[in-house]
Structure formats: C-alpha cells, structure tokens
Backbone bond lengths (Angstrom), bond angles and torsions (degrees), N, CA, C in turn:
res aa  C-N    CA-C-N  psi(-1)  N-CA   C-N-CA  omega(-1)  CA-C   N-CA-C  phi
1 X - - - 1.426 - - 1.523 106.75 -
2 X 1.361 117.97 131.74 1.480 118.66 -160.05 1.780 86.65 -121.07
3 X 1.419 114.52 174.18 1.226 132.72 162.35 1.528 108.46 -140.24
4 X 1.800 109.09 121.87 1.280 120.63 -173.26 1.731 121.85 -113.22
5 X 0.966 113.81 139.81 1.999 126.37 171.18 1.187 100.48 -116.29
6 X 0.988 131.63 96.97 1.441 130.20 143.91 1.231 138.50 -55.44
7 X 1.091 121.09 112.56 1.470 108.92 -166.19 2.244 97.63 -119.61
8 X 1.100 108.97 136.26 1.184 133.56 -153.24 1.864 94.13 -71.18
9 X 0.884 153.22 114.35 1.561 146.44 157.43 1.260 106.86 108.27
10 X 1.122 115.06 -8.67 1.750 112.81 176.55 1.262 111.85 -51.29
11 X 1.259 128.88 -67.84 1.334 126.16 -176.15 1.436 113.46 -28.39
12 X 1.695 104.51 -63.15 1.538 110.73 -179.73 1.357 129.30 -35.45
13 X 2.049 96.50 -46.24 1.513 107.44 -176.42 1.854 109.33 -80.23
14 X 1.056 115.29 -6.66 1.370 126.91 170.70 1.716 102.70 -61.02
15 X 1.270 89.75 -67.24 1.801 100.82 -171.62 2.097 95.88 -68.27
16 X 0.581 91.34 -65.33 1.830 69.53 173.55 1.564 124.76 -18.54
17 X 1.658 91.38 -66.40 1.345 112.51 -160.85 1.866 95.87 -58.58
18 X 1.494 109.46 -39.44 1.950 106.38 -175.73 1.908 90.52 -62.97
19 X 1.189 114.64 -62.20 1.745 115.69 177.85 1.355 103.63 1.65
20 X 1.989 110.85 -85.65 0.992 118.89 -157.29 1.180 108.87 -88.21
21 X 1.653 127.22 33.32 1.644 110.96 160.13 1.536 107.54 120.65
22 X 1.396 109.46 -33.99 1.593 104.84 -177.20 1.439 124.65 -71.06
23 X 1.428 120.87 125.94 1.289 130.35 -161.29 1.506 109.18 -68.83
24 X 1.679 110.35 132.47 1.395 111.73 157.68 1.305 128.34 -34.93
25 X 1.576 133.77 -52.43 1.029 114.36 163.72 1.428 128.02 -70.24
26 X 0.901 135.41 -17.60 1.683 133.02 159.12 1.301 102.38 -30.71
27 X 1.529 122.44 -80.87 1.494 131.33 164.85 1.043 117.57 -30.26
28 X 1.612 135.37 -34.15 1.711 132.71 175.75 1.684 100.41 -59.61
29 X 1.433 107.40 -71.86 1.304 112.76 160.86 1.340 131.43 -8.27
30 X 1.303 117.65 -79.09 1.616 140.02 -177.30 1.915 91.25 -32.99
31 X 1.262 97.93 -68.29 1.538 126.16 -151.48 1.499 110.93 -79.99
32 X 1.466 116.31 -9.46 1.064 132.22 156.69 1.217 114.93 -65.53
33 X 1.584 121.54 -82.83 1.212 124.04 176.38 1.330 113.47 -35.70
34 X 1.363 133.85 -59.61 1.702 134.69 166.52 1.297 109.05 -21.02
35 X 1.215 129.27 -62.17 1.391 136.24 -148.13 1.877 92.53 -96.08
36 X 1.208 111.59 -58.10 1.672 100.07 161.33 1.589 123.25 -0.92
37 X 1.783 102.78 -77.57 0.829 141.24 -146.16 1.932 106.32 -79.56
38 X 1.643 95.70 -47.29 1.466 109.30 172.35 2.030 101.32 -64.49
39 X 1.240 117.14 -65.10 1.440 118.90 161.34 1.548 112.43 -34.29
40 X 0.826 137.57 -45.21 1.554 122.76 -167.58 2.114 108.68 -73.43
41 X 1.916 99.52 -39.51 1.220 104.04 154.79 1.406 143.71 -47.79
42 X 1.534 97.68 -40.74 1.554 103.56 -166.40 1.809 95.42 -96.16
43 X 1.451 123.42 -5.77 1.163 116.03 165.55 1.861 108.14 -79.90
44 X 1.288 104.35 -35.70 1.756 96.99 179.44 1.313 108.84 -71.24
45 X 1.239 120.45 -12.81 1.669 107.57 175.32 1.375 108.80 -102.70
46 X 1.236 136.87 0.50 1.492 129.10 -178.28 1.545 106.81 -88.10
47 X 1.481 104.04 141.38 1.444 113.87 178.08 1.393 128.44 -46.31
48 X 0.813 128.26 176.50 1.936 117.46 -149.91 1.719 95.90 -156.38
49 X 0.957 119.04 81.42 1.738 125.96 173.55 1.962 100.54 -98.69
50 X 1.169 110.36 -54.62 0.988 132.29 176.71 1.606 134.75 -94.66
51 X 1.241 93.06 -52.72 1.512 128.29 177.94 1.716 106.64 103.36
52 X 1.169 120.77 -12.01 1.611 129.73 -173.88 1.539 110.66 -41.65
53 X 1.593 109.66 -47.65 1.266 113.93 173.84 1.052 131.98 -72.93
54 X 1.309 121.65 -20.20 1.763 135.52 173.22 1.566 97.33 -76.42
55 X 1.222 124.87 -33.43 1.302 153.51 -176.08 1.174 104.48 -44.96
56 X 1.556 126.40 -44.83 1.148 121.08 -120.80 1.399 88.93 -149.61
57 X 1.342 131.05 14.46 1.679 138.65 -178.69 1.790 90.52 -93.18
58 X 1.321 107.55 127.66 1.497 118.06 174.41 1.803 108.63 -140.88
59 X 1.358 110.28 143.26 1.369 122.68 160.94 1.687 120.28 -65.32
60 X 1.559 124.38 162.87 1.325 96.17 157.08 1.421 97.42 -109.65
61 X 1.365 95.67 -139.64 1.394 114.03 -154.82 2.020 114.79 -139.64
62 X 1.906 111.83 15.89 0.987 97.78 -153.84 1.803 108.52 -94.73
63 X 1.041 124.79 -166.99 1.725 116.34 -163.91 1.831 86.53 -97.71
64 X 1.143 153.91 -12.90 1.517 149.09 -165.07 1.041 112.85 -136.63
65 X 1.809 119.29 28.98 1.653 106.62 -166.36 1.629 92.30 -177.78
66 X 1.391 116.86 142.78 1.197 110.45 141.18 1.600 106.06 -139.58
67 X 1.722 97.82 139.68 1.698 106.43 -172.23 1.714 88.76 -138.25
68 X 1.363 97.54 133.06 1.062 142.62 153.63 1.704 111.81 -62.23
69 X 1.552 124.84 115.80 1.194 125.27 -156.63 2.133 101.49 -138.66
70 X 0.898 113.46 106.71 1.475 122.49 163.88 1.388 116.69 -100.14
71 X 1.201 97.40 164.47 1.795 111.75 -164.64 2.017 111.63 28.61
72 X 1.430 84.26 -173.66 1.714 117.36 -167.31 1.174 124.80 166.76
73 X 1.509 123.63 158.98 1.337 121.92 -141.54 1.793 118.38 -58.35
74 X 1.725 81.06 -13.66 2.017 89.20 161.89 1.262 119.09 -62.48
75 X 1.393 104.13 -58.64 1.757 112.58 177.96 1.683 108.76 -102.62
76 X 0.964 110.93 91.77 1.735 138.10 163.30 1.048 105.70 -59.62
77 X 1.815 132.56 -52.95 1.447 120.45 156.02 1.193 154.67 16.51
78 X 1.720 96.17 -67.40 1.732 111.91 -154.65 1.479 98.34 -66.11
79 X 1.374 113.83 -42.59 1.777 85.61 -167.16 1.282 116.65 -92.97
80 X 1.547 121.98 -23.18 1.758 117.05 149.20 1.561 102.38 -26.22
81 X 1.475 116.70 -83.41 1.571 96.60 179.59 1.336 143.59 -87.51
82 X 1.499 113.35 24.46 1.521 116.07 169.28 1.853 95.09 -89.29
83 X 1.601 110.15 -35.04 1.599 105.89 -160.03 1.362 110.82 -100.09
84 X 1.802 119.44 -9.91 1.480 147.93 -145.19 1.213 105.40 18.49
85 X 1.280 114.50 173.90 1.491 132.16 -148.23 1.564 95.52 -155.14
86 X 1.595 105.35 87.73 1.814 100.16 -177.42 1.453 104.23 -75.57
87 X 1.247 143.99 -16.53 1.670 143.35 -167.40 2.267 80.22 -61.30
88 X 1.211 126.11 -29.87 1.078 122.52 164.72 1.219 145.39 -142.06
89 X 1.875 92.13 67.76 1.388 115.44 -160.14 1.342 122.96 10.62
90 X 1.143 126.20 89.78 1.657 143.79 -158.47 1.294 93.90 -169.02
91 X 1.710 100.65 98.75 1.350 106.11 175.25 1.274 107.36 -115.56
92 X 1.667 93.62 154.93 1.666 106.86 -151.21 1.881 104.29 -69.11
93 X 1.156 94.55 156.10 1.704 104.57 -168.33 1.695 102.71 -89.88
94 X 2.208 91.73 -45.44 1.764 104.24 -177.80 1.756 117.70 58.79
95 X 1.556 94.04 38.47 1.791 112.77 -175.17 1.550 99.55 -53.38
96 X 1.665 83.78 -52.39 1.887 90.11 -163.14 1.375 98.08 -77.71
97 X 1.202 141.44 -29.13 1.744 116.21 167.72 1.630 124.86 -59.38
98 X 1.576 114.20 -21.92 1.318 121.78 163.36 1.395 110.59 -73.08
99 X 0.735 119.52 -45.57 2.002 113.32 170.74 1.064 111.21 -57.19
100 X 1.928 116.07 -58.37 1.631 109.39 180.00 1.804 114.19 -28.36
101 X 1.628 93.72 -51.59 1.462 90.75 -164.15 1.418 111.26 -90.28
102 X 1.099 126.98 11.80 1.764 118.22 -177.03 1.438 89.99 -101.46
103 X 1.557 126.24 -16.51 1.434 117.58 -138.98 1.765 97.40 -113.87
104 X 1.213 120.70 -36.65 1.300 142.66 156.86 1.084 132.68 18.67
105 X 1.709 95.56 -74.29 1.623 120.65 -179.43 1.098 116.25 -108.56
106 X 1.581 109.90 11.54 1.255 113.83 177.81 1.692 124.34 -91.11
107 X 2.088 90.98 -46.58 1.469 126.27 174.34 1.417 114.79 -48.05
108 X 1.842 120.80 -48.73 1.385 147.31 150.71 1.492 94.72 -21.76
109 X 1.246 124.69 -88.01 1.315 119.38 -174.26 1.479 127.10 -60.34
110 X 0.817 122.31 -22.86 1.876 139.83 -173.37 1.730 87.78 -79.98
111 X 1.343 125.30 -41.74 1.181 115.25 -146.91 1.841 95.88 -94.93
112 X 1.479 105.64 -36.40 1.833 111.84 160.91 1.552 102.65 -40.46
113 X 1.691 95.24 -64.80 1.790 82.09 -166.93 1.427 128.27 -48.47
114 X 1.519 102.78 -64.99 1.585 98.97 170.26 1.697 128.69 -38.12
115 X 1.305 89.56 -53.11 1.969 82.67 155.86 1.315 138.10 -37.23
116 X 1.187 117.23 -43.89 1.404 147.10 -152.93 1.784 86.69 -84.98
117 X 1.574 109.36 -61.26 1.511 121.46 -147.70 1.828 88.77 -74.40
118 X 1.438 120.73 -42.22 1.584 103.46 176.37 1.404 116.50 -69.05
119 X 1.312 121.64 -15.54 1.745 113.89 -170.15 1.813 86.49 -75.10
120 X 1.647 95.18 -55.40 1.937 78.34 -167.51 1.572 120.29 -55.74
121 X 1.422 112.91 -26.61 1.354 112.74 -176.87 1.470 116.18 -57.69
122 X 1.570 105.66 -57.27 1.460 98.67 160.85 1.416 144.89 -82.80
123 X 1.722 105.36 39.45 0.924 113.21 176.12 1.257 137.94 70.13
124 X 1.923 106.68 14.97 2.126 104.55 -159.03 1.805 86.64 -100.93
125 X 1.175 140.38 -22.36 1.310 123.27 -161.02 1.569 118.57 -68.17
C-alpha cells in the first residue's frame, strides 16, 4: 500500500534536469530524503498494537518519484486498517490520508528545494 502526491510536470523537469547534465543519482537522493521524511510521518501516525506496522513504513529510493510504501506480504494488515474492513469490524484508522494531508504542502516545498540545491550545485542557475 503506497501513498501518492502527484505533482504535474515533474517527470518532464526530471528529464530536463538528466538533459543538462544532472546525475541520476542526485535525483535518487533528492527523492530519497522526501520519501524518508514522508515515511517517518506516516509511521508516527499509524496505529501501534504491535508497532510492526509503524515498523514497516519505508521511503523509496527512485530518481522521478518519491513514494512512501507500508505493509507487504508479511503485513497483509496495513490496508484492512488504513481503509478498515467492517465485514470485520476494523474500522479504518486513514493514517496515510492524515499524512497525505499534513505532508502535502510541505513535500511541494522540500521537493523545490532539493531541486533548487542540485541546479546550484552543478552550477546551471
């Protein structure tokens, strides 16, 4: 179960940014930390029986994206209780829709900066 922001032209400005020189991993980087950061959130808001599932909230790592990723075929769980499942009274918690939205207008800016900080690094601004 992933949690997504779409942001409209990124891709494009991705492929630009490789155009003029900026390294794929730079972009792993950038988008790492983002998703880190969104993961460390959506683990403090997920329900805590165990802790396995807070446990188990990770960023990735790709050069055009950062997604925020809960559960796996270990924990089958997460979206029974992020979306609940009343056929067994399991009502929804909706962790990751509280992150979506705390995290939002934040990611928007996190994701300018890092932009910002590789153009100057390599020198294009």
């Amino acid at each position: 179960m992933a949690s997504y922001l779409r942001v409209d032209g990124l891709s494009r400005v991705v492929r630009d940014l490789q155009a003029i020189g900026v390294d794929a991993e730079d972009l792993r980087r950038a988008f790492s930390s983002i998703a880190s950061e969104g993961a460390s959130l959506v683990s403090s808001l997920a329900p805590r029986r165990t802790g396995r599932l807070a446990r188990d909230t990770r960023g990735n790592r790709a050069k055009n994206r950062a997604v925020v990723t809960v559960g796996r075929a270990s924990i089958p769980y997460a979206g029974p209780i992020n979306y609940g499942w009343p056929a067994r009274n399991i009502t929804a918690a909706g962790f990751l829709q509280k992150a979506d939205q705390s995290w939002q207008p934040y990611a928007l800016r996190r994701l300018e900066q890092e932009l910002n900080t590789i153009i100057r690094r390599k020198g294009l601004s």
